[in-house]
mmCIF file of the N, C-alpha and C atoms, coordinates in Angstrom:
data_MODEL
# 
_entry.id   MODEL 
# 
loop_
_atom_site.group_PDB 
_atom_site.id 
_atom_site.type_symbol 
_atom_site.label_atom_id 
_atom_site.label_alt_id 
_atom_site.label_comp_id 
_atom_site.label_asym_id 
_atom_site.label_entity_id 
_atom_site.label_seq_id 
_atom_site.pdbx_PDB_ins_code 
_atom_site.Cartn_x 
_atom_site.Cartn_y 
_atom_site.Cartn_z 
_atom_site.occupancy 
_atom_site.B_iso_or_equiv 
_atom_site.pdbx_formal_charge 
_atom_site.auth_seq_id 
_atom_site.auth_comp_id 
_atom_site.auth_asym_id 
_atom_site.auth_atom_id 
_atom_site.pdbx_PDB_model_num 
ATOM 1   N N  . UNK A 1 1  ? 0.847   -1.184  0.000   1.00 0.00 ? 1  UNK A N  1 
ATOM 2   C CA . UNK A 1 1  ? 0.000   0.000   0.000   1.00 0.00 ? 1  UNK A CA 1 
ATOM 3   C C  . UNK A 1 1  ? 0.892   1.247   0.000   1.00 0.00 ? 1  UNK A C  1 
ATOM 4   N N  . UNK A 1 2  ? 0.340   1.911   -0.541  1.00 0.00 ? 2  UNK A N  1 
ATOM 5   C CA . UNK A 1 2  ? 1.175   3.118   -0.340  1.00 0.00 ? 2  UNK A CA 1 
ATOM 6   C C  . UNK A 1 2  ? 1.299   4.449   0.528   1.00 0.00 ? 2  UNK A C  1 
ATOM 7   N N  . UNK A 1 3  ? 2.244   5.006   1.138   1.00 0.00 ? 3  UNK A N  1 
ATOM 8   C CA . UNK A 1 3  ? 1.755   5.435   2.403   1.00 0.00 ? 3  UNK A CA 1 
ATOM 9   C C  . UNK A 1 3  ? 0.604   7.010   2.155   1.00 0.00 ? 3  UNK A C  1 
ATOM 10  N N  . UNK A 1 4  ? 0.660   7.486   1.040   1.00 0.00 ? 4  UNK A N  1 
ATOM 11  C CA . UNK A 1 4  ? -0.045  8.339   0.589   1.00 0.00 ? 4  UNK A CA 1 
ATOM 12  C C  . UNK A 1 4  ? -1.420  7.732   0.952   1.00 0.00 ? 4  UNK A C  1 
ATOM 13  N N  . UNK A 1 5  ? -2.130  6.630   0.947   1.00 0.00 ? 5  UNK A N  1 
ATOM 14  C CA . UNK A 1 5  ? -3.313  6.618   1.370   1.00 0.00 ? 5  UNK A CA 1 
ATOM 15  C C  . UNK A 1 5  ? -3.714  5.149   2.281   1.00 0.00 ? 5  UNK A C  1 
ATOM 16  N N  . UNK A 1 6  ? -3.209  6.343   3.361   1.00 0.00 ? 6  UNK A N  1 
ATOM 17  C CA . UNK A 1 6  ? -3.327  5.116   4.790   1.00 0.00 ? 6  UNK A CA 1 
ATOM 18  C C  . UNK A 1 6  ? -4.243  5.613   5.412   1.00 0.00 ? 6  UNK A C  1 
ATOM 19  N N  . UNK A 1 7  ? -4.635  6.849   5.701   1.00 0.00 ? 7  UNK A N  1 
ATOM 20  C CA . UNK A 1 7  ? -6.265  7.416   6.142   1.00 0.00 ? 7  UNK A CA 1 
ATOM 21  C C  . UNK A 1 7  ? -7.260  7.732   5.603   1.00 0.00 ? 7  UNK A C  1 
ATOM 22  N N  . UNK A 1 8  ? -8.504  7.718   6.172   1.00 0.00 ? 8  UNK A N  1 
ATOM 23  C CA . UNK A 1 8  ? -10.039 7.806   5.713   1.00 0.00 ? 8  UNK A CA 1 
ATOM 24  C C  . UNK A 1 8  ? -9.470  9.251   4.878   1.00 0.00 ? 8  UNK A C  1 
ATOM 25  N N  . UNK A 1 9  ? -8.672  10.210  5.426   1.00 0.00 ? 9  UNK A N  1 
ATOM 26  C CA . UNK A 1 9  ? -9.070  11.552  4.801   1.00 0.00 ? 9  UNK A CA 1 
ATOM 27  C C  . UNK A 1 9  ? -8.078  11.570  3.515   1.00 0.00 ? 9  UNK A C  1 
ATOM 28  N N  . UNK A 1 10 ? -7.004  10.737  3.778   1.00 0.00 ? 10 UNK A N  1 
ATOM 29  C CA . UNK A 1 10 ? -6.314  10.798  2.209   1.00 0.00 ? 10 UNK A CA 1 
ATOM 30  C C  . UNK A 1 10 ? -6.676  9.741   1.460   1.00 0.00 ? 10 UNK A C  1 
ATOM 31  N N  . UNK A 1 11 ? -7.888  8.808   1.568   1.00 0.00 ? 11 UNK A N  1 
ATOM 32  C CA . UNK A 1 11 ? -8.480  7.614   0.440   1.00 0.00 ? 11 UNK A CA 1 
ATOM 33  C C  . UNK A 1 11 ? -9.438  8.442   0.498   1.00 0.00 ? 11 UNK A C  1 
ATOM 34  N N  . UNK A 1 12 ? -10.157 9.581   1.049   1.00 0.00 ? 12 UNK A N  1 
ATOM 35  C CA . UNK A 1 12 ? -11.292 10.362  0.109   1.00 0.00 ? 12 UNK A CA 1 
ATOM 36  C C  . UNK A 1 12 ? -11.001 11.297  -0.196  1.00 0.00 ? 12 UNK A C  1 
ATOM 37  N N  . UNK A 1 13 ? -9.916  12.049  0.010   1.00 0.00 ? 13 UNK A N  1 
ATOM 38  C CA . UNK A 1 13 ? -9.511  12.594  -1.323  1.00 0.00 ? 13 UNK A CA 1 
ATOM 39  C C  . UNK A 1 13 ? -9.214  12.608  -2.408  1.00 0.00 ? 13 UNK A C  1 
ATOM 40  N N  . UNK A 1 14 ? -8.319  10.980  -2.291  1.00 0.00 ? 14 UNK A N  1 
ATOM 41  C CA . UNK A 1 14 ? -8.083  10.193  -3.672  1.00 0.00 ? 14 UNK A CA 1 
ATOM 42  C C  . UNK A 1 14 ? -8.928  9.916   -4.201  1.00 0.00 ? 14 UNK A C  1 
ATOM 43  N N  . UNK A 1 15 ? -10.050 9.583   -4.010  1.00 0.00 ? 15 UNK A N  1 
ATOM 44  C CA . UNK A 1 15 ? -11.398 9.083   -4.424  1.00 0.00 ? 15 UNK A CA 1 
ATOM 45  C C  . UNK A 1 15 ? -12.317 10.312  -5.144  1.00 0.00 ? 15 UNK A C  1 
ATOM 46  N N  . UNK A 1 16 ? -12.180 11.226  -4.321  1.00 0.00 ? 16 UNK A N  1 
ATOM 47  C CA . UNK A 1 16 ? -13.148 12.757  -4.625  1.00 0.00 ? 16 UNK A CA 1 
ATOM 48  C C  . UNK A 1 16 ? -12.475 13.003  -6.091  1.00 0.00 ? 16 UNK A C  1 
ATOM 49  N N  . UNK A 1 17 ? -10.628 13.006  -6.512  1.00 0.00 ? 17 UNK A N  1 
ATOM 50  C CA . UNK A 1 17 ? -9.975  13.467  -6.956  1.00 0.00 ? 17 UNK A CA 1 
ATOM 51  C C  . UNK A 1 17 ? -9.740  12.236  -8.335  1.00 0.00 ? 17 UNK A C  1 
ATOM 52  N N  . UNK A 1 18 ? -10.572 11.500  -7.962  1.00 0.00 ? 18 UNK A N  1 
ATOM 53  C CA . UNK A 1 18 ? -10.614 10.003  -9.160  1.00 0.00 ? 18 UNK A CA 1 
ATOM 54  C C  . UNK A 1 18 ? -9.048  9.331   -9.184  1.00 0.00 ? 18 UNK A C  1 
ATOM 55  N N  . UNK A 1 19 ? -8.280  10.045  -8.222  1.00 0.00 ? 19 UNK A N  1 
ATOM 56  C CA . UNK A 1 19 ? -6.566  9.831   -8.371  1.00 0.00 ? 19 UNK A CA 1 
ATOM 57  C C  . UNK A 1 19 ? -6.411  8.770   -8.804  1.00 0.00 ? 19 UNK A C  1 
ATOM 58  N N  . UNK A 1 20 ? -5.804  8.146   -10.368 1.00 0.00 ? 20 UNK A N  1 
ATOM 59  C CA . UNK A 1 20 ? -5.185  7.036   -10.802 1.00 0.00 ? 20 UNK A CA 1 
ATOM 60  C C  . UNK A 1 20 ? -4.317  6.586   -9.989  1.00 0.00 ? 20 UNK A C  1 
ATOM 61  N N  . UNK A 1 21 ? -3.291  7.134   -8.888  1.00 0.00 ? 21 UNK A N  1 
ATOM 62  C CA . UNK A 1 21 ? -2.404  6.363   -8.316  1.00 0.00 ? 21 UNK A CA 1 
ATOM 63  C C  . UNK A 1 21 ? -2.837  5.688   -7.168  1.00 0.00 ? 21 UNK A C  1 
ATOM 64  N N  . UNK A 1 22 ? -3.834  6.122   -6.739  1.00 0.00 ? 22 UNK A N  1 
ATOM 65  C CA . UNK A 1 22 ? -4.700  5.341   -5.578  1.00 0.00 ? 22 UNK A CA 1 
ATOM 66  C C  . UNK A 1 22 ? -5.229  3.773   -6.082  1.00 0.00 ? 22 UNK A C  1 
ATOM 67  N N  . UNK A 1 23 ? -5.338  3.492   -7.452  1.00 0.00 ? 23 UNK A N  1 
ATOM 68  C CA . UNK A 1 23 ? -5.562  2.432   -8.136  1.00 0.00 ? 23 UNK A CA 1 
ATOM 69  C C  . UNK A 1 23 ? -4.929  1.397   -7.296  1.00 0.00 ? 23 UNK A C  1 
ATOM 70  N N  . UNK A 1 24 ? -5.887  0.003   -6.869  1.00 0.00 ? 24 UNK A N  1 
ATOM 71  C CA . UNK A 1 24 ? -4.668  -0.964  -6.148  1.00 0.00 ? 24 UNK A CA 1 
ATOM 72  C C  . UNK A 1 24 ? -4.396  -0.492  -4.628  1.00 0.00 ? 24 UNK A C  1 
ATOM 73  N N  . UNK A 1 25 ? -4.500  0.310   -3.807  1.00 0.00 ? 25 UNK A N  1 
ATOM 74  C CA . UNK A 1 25 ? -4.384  0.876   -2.977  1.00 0.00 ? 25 UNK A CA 1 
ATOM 75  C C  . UNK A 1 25 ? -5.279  0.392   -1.800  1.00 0.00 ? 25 UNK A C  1 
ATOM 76  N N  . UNK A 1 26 ? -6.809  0.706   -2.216  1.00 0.00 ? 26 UNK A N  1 
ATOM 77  C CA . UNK A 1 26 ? -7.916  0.246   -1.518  1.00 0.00 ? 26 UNK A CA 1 
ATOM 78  C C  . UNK A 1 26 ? -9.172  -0.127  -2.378  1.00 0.00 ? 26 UNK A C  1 
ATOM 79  N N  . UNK A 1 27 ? -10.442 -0.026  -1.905  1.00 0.00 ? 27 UNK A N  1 
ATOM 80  C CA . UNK A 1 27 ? -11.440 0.043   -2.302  1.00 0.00 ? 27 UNK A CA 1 
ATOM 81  C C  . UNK A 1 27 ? -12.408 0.627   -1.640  1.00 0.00 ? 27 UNK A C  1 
ATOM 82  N N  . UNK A 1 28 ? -13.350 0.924   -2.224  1.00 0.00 ? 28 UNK A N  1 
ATOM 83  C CA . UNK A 1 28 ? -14.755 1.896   -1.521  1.00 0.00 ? 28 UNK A CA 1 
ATOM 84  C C  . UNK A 1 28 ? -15.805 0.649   -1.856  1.00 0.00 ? 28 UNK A C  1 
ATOM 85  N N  . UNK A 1 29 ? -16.176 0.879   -0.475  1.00 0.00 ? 29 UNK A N  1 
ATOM 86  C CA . UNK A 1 29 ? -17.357 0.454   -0.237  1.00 0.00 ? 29 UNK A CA 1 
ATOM 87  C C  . UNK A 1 29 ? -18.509 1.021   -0.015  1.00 0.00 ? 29 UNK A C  1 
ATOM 88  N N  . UNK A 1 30 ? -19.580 0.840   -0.477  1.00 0.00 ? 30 UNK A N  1 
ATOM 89  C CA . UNK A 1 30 ? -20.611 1.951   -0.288  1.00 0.00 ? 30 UNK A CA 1 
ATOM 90  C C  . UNK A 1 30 ? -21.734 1.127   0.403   1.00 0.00 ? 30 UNK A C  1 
ATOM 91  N N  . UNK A 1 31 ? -21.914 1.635   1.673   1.00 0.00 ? 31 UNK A N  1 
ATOM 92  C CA . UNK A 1 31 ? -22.928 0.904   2.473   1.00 0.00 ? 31 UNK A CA 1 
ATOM 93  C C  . UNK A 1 31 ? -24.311 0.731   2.032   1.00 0.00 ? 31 UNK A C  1 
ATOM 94  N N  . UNK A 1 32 ? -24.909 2.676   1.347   1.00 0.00 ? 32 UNK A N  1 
ATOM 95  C CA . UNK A 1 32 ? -26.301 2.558   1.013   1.00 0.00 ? 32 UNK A CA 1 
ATOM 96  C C  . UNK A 1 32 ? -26.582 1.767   0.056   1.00 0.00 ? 32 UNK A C  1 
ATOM 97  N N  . UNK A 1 33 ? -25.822 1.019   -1.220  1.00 0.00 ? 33 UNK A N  1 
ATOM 98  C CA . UNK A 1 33 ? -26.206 0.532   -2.441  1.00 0.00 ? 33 UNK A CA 1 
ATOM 99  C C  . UNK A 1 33 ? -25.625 -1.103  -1.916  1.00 0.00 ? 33 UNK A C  1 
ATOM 100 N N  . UNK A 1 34 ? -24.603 -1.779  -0.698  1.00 0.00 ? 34 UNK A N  1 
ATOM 101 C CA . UNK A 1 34 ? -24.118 -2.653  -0.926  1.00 0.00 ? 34 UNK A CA 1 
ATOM 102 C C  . UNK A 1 34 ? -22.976 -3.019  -2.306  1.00 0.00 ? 34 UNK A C  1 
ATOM 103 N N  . UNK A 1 35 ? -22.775 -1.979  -2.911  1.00 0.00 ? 35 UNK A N  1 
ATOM 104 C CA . UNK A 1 35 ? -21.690 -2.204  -4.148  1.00 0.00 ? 35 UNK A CA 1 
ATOM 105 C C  . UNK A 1 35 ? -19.975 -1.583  -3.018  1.00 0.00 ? 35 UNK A C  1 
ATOM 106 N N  . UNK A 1 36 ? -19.046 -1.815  -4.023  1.00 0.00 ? 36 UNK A N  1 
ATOM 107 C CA . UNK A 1 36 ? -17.949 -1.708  -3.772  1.00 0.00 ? 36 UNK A CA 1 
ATOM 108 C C  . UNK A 1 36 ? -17.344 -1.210  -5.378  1.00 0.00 ? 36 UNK A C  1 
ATOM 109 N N  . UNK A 1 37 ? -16.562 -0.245  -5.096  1.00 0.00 ? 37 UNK A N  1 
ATOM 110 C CA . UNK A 1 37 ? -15.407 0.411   -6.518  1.00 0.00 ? 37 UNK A CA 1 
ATOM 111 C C  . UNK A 1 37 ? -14.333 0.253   -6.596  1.00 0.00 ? 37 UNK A C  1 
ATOM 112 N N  . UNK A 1 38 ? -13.848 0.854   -7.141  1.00 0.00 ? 38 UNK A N  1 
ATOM 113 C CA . UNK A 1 38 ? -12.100 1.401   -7.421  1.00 0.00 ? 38 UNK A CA 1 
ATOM 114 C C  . UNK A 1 38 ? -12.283 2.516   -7.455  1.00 0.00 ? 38 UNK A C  1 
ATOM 115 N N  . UNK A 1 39 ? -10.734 3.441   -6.530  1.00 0.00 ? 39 UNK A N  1 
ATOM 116 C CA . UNK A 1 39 ? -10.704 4.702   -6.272  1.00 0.00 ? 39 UNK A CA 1 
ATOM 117 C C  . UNK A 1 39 ? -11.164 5.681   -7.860  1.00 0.00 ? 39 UNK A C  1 
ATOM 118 N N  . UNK A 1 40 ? -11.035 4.921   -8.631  1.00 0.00 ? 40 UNK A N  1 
ATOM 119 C CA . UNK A 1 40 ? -11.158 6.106   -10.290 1.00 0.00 ? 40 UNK A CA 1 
ATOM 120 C C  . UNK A 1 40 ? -12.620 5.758   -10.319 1.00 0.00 ? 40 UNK A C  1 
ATOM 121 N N  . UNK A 1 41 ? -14.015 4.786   -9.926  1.00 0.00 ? 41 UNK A N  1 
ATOM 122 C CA . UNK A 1 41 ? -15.142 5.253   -10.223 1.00 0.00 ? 41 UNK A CA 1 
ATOM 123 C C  . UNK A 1 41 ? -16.195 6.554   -10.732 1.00 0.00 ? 41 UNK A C  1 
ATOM 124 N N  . UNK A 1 42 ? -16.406 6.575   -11.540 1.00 0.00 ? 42 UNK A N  1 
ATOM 125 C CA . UNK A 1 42 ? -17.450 8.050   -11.312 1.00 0.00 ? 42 UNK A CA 1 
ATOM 126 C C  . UNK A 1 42 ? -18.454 8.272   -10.603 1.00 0.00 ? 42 UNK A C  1 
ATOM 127 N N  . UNK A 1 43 ? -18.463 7.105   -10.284 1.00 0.00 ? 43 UNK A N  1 
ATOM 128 C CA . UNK A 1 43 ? -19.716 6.907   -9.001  1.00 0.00 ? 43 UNK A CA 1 
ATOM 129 C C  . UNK A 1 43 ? -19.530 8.326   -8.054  1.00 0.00 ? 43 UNK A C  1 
ATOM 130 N N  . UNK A 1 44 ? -20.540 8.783   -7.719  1.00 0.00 ? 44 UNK A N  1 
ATOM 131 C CA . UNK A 1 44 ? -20.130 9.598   -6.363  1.00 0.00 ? 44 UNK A CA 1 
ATOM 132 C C  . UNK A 1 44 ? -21.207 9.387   -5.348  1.00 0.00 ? 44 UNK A C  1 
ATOM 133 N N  . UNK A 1 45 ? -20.730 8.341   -4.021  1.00 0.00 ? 45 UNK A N  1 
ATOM 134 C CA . UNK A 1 45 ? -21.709 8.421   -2.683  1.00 0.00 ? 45 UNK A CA 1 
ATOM 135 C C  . UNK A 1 45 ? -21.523 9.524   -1.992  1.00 0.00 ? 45 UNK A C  1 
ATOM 136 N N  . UNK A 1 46 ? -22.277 9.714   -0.863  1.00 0.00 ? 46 UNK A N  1 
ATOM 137 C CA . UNK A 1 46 ? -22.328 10.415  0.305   1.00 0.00 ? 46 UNK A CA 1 
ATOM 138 C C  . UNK A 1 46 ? -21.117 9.778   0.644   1.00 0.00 ? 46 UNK A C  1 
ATOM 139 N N  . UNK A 1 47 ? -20.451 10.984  1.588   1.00 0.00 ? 47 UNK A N  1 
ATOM 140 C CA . UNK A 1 47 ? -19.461 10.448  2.427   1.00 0.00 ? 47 UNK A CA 1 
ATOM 141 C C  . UNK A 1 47 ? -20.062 9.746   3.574   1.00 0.00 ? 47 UNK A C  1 
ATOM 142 N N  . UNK A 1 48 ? -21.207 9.948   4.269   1.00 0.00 ? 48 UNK A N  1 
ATOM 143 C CA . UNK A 1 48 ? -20.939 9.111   5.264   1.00 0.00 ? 48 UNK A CA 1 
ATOM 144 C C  . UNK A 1 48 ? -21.715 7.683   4.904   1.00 0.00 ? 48 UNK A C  1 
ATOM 145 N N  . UNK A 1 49 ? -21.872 7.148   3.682   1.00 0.00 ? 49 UNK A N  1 
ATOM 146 C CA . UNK A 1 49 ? -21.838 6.057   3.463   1.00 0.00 ? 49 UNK A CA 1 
ATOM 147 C C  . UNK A 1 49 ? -20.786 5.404   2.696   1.00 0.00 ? 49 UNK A C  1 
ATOM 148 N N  . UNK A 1 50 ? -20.010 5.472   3.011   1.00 0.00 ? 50 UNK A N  1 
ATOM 149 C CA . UNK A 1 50 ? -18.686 5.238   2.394   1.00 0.00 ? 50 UNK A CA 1 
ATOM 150 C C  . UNK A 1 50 ? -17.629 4.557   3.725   1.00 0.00 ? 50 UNK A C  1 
ATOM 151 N N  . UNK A 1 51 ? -16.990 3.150   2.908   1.00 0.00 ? 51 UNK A N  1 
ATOM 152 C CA . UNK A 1 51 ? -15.924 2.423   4.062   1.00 0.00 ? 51 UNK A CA 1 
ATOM 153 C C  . UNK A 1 51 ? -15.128 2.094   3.266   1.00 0.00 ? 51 UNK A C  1 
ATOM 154 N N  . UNK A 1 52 ? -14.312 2.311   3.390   1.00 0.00 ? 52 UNK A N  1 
ATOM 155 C CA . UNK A 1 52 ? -12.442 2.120   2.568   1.00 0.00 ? 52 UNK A CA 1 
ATOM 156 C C  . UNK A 1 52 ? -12.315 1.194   3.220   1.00 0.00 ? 52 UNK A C  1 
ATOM 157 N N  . UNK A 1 53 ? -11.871 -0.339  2.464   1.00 0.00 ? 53 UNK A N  1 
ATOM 158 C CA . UNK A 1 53 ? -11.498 -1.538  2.747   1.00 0.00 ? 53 UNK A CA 1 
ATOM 159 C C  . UNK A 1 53 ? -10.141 -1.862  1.657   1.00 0.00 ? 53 UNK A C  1 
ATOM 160 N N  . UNK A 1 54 ? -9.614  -2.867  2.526   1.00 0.00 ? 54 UNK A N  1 
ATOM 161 C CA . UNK A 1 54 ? -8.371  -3.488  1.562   1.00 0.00 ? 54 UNK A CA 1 
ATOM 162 C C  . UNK A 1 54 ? -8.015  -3.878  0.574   1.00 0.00 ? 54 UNK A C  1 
ATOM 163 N N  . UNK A 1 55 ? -9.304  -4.733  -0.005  1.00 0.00 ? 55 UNK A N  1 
ATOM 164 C CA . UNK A 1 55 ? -9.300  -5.245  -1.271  1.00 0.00 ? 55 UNK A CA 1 
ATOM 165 C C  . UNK A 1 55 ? -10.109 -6.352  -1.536  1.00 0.00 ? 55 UNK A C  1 
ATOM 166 N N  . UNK A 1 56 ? -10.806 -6.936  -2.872  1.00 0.00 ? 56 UNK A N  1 
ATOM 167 C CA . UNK A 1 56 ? -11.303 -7.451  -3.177  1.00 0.00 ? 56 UNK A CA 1 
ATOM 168 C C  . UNK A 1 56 ? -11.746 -8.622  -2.166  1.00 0.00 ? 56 UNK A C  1 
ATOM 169 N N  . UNK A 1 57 ? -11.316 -9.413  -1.822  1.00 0.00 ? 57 UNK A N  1 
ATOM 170 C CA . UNK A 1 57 ? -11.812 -10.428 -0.861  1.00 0.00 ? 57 UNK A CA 1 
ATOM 171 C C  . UNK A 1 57 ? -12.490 -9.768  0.626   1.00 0.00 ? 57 UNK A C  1 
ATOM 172 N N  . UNK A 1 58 ? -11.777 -8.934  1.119   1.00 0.00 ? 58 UNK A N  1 
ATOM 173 C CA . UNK A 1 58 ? -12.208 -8.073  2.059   1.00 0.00 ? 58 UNK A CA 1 
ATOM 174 C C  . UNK A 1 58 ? -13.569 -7.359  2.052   1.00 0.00 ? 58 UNK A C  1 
ATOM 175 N N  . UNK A 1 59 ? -13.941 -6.777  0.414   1.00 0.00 ? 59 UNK A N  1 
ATOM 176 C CA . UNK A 1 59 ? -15.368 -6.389  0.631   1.00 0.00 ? 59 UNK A CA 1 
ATOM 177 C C  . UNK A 1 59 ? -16.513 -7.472  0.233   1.00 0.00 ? 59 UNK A C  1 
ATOM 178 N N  . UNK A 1 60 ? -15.800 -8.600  -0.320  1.00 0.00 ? 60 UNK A N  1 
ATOM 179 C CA . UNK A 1 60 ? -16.953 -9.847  -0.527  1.00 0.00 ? 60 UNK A CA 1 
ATOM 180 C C  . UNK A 1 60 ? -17.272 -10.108 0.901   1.00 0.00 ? 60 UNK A C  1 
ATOM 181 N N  . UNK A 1 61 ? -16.250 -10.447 1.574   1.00 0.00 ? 61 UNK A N  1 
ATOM 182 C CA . UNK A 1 61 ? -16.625 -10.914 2.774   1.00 0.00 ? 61 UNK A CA 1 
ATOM 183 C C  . UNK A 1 61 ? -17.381 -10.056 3.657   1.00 0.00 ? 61 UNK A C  1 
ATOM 184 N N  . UNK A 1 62 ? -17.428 -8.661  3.291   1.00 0.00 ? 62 UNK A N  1 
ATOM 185 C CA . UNK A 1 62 ? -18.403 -7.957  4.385   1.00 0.00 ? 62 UNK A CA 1 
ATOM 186 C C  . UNK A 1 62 ? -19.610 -7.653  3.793   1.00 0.00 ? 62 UNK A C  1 
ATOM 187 N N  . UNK A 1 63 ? -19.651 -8.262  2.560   1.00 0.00 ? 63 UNK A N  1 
ATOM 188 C CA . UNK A 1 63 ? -21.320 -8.492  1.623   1.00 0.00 ? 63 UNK A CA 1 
ATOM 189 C C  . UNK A 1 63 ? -21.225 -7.630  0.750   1.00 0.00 ? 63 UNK A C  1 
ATOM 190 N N  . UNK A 1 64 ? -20.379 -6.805  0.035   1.00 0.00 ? 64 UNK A N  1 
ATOM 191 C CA . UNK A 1 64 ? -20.563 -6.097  -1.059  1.00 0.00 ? 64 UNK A CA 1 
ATOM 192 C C  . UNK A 1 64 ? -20.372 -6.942  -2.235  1.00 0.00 ? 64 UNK A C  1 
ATOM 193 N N  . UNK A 1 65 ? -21.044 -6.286  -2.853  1.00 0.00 ? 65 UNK A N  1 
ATOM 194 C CA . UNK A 1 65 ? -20.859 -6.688  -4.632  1.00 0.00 ? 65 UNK A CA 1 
ATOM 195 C C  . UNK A 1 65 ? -20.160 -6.094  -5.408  1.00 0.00 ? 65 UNK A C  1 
ATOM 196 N N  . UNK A 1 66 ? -19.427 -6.369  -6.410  1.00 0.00 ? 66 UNK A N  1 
ATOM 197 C CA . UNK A 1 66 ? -18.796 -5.058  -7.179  1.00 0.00 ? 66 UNK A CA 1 
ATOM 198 C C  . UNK A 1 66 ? -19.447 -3.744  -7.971  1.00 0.00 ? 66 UNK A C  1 
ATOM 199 N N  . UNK A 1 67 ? -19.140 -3.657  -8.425  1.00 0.00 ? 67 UNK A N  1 
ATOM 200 C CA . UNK A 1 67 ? -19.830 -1.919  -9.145  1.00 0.00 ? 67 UNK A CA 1 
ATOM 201 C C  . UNK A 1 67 ? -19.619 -2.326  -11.032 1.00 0.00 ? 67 UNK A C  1 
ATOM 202 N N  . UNK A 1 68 ? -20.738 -2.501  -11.030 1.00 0.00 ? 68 UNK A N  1 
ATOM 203 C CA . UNK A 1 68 ? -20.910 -2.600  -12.464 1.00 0.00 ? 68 UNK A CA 1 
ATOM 204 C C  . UNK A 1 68 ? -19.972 -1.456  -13.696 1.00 0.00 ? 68 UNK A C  1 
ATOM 205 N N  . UNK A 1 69 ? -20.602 0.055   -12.793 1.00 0.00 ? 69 UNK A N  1 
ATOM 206 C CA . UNK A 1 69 ? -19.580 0.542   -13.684 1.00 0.00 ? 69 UNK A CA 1 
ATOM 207 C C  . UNK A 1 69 ? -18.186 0.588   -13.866 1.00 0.00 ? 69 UNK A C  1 
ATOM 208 N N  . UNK A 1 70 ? -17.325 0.706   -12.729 1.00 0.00 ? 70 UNK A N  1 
ATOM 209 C CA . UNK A 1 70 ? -15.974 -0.111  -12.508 1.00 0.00 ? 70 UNK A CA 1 
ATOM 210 C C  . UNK A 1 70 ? -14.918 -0.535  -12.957 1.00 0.00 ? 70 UNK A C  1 
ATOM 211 N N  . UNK A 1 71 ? -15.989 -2.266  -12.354 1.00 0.00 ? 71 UNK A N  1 
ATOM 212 C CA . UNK A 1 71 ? -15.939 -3.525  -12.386 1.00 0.00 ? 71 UNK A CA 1 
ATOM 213 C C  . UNK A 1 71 ? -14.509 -3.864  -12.006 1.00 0.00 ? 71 UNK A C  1 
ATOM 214 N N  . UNK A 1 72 ? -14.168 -3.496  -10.325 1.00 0.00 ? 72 UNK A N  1 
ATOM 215 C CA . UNK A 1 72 ? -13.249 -3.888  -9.196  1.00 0.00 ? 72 UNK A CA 1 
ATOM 216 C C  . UNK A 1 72 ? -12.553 -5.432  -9.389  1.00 0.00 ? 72 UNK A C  1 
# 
């Protein structure tokens, strides 16, 4: 991971900011829809439904699905 986005406030900035280098980094999870992205989505949730998780196995296991538009 990279240390540029080790907190909630620098993975939503990366996220707000679509940052390509955040790619691989984490993932967004979005509580209200049950989907999960990649930091470059165009998707845009509410922040406070939003959980930055590790990676792919990590948000299956907490019940998300991927994001169609995406596709994590």
């Amino acid at each position: 991971m990279t240390p540029d986005f080790v907190t909630d406030e620098t993975r939503w900035a990366a996220f707000l900011a679509r940052d390509a280098a955040a790619e691989g980094c984490f993932l967004v999870a979005v509580t209200s829809t049950g989907i999960f992205c990649r930091p470059v989505c165009p998707a845009r949730p509410k922040r406070q439904n939003i959980r930055f998780l590790e990676g792919r196995e990590a948000c299956l296991e907490a019940g998300f699905r991927p994001c169609k538009r995406c596709r994590p």
